[in-house]
C-alpha positions as CSV (number, residue, x, y, z in Angstrom):
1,X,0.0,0.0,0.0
2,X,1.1,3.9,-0.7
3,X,-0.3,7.5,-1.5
4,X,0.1,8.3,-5.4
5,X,2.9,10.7,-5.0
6,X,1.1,12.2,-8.7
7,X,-2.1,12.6,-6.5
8,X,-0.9,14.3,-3.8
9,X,1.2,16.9,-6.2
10,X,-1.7,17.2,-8.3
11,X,-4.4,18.2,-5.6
12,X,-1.4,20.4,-3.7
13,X,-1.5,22.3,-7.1
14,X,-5.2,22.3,-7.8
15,X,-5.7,23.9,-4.3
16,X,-3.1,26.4,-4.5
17,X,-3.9,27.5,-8.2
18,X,-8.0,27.7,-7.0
19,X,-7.2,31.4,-6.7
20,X,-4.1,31.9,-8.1
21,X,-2.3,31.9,-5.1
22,X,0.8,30.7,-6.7
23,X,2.7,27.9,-8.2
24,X,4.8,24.9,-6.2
25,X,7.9,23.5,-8.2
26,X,8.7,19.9,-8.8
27,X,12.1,20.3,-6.9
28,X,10.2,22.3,-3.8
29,X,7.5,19.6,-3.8
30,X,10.0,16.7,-3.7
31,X,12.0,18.7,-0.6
32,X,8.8,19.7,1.0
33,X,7.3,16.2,0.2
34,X,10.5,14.5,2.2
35,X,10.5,16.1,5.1
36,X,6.4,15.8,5.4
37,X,6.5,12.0,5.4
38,X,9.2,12.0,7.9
39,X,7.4,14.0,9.8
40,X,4.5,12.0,10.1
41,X,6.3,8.5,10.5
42,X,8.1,9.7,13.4
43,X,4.7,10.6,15.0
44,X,3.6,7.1,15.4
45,X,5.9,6.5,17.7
46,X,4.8,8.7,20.6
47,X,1.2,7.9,19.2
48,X,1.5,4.3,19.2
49,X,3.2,4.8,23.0
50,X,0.3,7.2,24.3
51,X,-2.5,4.7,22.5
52,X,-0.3,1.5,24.4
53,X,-1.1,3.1,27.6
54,X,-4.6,3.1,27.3
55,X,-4.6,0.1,26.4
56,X,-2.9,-1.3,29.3
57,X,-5.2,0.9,31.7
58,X,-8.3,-0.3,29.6
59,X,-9.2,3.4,28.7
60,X,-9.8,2.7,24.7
61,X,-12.2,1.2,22.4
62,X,-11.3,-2.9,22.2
63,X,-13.5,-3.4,18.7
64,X,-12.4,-5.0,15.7
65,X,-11.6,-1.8,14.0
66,X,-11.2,1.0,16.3
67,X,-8.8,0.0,18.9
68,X,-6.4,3.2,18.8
69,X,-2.9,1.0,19.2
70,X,-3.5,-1.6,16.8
71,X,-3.9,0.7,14.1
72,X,-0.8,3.2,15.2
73,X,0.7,-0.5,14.9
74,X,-0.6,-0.9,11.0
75,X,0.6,2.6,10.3
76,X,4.5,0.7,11.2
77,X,4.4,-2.5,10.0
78,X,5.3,-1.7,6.9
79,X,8.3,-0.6,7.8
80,X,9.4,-3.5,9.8
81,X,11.8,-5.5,8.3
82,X,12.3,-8.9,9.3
83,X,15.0,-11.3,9.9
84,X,17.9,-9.1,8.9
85,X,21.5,-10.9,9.3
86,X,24.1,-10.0,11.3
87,X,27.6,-11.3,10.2
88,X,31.1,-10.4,12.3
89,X,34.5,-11.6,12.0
90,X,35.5,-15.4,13.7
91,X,35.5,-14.5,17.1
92,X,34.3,-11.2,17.2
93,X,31.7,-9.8,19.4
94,X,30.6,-7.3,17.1
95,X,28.7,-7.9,13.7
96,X,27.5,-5.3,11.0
97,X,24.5,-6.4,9.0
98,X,25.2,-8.5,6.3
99,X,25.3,-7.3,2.5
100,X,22.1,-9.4,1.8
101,X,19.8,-7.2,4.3
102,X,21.6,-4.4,3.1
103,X,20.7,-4.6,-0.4
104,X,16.8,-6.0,0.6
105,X,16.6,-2.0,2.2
106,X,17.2,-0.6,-0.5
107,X,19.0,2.3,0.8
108,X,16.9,2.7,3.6
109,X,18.1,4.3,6.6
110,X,17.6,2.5,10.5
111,X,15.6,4.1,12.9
112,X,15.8,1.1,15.6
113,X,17.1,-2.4,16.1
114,X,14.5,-4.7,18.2
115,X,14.5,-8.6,19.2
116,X,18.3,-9.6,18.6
117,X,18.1,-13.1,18.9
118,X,21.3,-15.3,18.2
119,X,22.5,-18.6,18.0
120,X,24.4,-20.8,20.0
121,X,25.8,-24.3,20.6
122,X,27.4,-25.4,23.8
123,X,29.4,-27.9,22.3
124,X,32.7,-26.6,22.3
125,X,34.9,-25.9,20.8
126,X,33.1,-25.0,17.4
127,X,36.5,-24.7,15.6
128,X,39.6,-26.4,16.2
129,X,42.5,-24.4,14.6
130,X,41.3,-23.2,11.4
131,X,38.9,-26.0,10.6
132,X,35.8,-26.3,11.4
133,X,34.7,-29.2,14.2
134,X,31.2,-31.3,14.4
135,X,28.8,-29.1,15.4
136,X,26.5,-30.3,18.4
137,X,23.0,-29.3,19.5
138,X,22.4,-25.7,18.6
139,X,19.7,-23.8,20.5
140,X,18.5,-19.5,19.7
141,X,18.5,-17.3,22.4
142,X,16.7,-14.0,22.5
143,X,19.4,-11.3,23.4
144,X,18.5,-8.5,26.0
145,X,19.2,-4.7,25.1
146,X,22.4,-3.1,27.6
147,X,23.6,0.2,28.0
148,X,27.0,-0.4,27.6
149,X,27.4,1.3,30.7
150,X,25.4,-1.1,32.4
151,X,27.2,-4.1,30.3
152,X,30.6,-3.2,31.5
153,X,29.0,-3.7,35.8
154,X,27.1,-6.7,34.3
155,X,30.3,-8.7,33.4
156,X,32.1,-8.1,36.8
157,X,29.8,-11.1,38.6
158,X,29.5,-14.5,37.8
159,X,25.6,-14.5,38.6
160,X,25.2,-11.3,36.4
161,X,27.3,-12.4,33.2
162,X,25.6,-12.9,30.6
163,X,25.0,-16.6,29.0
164,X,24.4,-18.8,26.0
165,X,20.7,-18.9,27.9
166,X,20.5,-15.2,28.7
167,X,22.9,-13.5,26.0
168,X,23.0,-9.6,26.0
169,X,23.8,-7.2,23.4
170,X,24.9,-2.6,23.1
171,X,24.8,-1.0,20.2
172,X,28.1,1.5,20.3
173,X,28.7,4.5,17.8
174,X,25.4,4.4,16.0
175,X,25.5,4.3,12.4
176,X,21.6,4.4,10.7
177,X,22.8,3.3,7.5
178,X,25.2,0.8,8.8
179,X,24.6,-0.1,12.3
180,X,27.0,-2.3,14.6
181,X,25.9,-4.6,17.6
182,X,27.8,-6.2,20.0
183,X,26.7,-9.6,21.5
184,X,27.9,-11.2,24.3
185,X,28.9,-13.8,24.6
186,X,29.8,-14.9,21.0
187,X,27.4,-16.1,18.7
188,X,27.8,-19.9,17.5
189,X,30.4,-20.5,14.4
190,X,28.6,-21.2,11.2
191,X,31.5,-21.6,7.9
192,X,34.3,-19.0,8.7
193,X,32.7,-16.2,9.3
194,X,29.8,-15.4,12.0
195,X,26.4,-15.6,10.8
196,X,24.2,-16.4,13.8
197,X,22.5,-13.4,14.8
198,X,19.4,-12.4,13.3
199,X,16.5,-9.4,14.6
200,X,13.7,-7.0,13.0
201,X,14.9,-3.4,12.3
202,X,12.3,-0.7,11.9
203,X,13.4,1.7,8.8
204,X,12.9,5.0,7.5
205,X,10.3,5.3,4.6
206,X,12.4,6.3,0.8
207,X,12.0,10.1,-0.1
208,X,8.8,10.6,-2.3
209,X,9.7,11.8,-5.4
210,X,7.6,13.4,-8.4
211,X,10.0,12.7,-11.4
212,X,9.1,14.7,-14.6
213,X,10.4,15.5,-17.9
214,X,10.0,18.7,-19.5
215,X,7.9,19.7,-22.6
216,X,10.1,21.2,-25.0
217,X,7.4,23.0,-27.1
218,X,6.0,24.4,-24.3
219,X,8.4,24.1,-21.0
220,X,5.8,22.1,-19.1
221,X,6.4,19.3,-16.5
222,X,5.2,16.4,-17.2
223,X,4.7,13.6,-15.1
224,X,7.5,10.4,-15.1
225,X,5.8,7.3,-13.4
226,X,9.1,5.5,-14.0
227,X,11.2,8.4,-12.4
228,X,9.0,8.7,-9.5
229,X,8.5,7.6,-5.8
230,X,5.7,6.8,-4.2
231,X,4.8,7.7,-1.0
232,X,5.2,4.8,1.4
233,X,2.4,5.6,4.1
234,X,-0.4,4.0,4.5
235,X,-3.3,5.5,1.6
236,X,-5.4,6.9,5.0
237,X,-2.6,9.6,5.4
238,X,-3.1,11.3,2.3
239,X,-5.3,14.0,3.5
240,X,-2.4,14.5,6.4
241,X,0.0,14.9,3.8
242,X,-1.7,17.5,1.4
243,X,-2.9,19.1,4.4
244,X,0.7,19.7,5.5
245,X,2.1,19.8,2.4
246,X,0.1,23.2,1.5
247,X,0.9,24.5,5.0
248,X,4.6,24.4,3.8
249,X,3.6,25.4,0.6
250,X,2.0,29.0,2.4
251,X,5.0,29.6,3.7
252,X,6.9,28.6,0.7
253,X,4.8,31.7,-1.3
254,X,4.5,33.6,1.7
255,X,1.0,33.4,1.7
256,X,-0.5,33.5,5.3
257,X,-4.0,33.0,4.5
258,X,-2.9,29.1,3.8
259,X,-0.8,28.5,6.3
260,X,-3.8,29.2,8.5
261,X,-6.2,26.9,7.1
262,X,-4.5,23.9,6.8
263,X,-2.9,24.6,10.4
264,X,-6.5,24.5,11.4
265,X,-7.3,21.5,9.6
266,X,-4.4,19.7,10.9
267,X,-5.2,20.9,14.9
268,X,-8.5,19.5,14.0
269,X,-7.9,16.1,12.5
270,X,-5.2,15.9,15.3
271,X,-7.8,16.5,18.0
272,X,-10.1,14.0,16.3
273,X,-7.5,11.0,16.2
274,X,-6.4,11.4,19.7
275,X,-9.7,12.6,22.1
């Protein structure tokens, strides 16, 4: 599912051209078009955290169809991706993800990393010199999330170290486009190289784009389906985006009059979603 990006720009024009108000580039929609969906996929997050506490303190609807936190969680899912590979070094303790998951994002950046698991076999040892031994029973262990403050007190007792049974993991330096974790203690041995640790990553939606050619006769844009991106929200945020799409388009053509309107469309539908 996602909003026609050739939609939006179209009705973002039709509205500001009603009275001639003026006239919103390709190149400003695309910037302005960006930084709207951002906008509005990093709001689910405190949305989907205000709607979970109702729903623990059984303050919300429960129906099939209007319980607040399940749909905050539709508005994410699509941008949970699944089973993404970690591979590291032999030995190592930190692992990048792999060039497979890498290439499935597409050039997506990371916003989180969530349920590490990993995989482990107490059979030791895995590898004996160089080569590769039997392996024995492997088991997966979900991995709890450290500070790695709280990882370096952790270590320093037997009772509080972590295990294959109760493995731990920090993510140091953070890189959204190529993240690092650090798991503890190391991951099981598969070929030469680490590749035991799997988890879901939530990623950033791709920038919307309205690609175009230009009429040569006449200098007109016209629209490039092939050129284009899509917006990747779900199809019941279009009205959000035009609505505050235009408000950046008012103060793109310094034109208060829209600014105002759509800011009061957007308090409204805001009020709406959340009383």
């Amino acid at each position: 599912m996602a909003v026609n990006v050739n939609t939006v720009y179209q009705t973002v024009l039709a509205i500001l051209n009603k009275e001639q108000r003026g006239y919103m580039t390709p190149n400003e929609f695309n910037r302005i078009s960006a930084q709207v969906q951002l906008e509005i996929f990093e709001s689910y997050f405190p949305d989907g955290d205000q709607a979970n506490r109702k729903n623990q303190n059984n303050t919300q609807n429960d129906t099939a169809w209007f319980n607040a936190y399940e749909n905050a969680l539709t508005l994410v899912e699509p941008f949970i991706y699944r089973n993404a590979i970690w591979t590291g070094s032999n030995g190592s303790n930190q692992h990048v993800l792999s060039t497979t998951t890498r290439s499935d994002l597409n050039g997506r950046e990371i916003k989180q990393v969530g349920n590490v698991s990993a995989i482990y076999n107490d059979q030791a040892p895995l590898f004996i010199g160089s080569s590769p031994s039997v392996p024995g029973v492997t088991k997966t262990s979900v991995c709890d999330k450290v500070s790695r403050k709280d990882y370096e007190k952790i270590i320093r007792s037997k009772l509080t170290a972590p295990t294959s049974n109760n493995p731990v993991y920090y993510i140091d330096n953070w890189n959204s486009s190529i993240p690092k974790i650090n798991v503890f203690p190391t991951p099981a041995l598969v070929g030469t190289k680490q590749n035991s640790v799997f988890s879901e990553l939530i990623v950033q939606p791709l920038d919307p784009i309205w690609g175009y050619t230009i009429d040569q006769n006449v200098g007109a844009y016209l629209y490039d389906s092939l050129g284009s991106n899509n917006f990747e929200l779900n199809p019941s945020e279009q009205n959000k985006l035009i609505l505050k799409i235009l408000f950046y388009a008012g103060v793109v053509i310094s034109d208060p009059q829209i600014i105002q309107v759509a800011s009061s469309e957007l308090q409204q539908e805001e009020v709406n979603e959340k009383s």
